[in-house]
C-alpha positions as CSV (number, residue, x, y, z in Angstrom):
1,X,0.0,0.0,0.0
2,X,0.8,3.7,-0.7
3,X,2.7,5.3,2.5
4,X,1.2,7.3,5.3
5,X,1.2,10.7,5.3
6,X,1.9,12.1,8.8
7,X,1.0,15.6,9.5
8,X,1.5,17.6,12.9
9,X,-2.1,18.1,14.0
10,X,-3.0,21.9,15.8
11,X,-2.3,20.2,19.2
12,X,0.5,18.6,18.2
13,X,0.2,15.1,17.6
14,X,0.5,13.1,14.1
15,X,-2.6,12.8,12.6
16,X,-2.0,9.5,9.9
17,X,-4.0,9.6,6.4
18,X,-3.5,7.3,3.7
19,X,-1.3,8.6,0.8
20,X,-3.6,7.6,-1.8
21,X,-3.0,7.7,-5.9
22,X,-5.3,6.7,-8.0
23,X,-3.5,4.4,-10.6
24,X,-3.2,2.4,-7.8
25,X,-5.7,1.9,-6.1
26,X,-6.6,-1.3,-7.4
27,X,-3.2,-3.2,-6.9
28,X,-3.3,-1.6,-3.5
29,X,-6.6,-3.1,-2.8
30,X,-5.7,-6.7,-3.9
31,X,-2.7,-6.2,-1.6
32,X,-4.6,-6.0,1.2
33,X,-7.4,-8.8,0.3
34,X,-4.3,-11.1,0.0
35,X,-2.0,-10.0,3.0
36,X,-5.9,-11.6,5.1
37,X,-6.2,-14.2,3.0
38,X,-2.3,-15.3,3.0
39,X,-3.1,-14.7,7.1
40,X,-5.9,-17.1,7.1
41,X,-4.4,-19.5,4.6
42,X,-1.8,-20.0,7.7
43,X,-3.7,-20.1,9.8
44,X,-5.6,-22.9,8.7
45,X,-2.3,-24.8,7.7
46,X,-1.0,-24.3,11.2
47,X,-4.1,-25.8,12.8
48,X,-4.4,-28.6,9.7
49,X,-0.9,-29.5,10.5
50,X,-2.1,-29.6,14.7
51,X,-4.7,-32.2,13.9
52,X,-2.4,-33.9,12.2
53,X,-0.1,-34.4,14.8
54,X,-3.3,-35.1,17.1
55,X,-4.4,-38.0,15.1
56,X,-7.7,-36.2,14.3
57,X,-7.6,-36.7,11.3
58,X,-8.0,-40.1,8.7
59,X,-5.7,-40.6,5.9
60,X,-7.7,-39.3,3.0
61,X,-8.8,-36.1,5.2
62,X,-5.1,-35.3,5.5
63,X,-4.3,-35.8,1.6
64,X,-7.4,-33.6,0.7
65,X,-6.6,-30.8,3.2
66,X,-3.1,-30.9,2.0
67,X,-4.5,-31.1,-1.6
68,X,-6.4,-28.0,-0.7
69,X,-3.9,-26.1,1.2
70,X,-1.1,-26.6,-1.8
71,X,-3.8,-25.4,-4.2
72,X,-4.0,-22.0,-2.3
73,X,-1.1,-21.3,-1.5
74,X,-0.1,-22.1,-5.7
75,X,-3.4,-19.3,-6.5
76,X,-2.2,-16.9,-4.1
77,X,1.3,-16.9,-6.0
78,X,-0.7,-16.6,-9.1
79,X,-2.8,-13.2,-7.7
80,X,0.8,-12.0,-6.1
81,X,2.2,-12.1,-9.7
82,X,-0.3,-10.5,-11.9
83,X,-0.5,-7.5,-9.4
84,X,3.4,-7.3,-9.3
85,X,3.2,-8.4,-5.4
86,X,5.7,-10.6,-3.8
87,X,4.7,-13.1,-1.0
88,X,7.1,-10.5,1.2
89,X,4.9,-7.6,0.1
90,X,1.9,-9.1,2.0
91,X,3.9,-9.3,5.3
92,X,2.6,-5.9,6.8
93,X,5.1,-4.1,9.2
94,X,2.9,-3.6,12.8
95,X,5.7,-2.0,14.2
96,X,6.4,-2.6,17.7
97,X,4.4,-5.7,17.2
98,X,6.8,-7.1,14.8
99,X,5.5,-8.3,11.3
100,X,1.8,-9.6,10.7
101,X,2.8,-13.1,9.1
102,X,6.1,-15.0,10.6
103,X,9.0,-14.7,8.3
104,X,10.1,-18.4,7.0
């Protein structure tokens, strides 16, 4: 996404507005739909993998939701590409917080 603009406010705090430009609005838009879908896509390959390791799960549930999660995770490369994202550009910076997704 475009940068923040920061401006001093009258009583002297930042006030933080979105630096938007038109011409890209769109790939900035996609960037965010897929920085929460690469966020949920983790999350539910974190908790597959947990079920997994719990024995929750039967042999042909564990190929499909691996099936499934592969799949994704291929599509989402797909959507990074044709917007000219990387799977890095989706890892938002929260600051003090660290990063949103965990860095491999």
């Amino acid at each position: 996404m475009q940068d923040f603009d920061e401006r001093v406010t009258a009583g002297g705090g930042l006030a933080r507005r979105l630096a938007t430009d038109p011409e890209t609005v769109e790939r900035d838009l996609m960037k965010l739909v897929l920085t929460i879908v690469e966020l949920l896509r983790q999350l539910m390959e974190r908790t597959a993998v947990h079920r997994v390791d719990q024995g929750d799960l039967r042999e042909d549930e564990e190929e499909r939701i691996g099936m499934t999660l592969m799949i994704l995770h291929e599509r989402m490369e797909e959507l990074c590409r044709r917007y000219d994202l990387s799977m890095d550009d989706l890892n938002l910076d929260l600051g003090p917080l660290g990063s949103l997704l965990p860095r491999d």
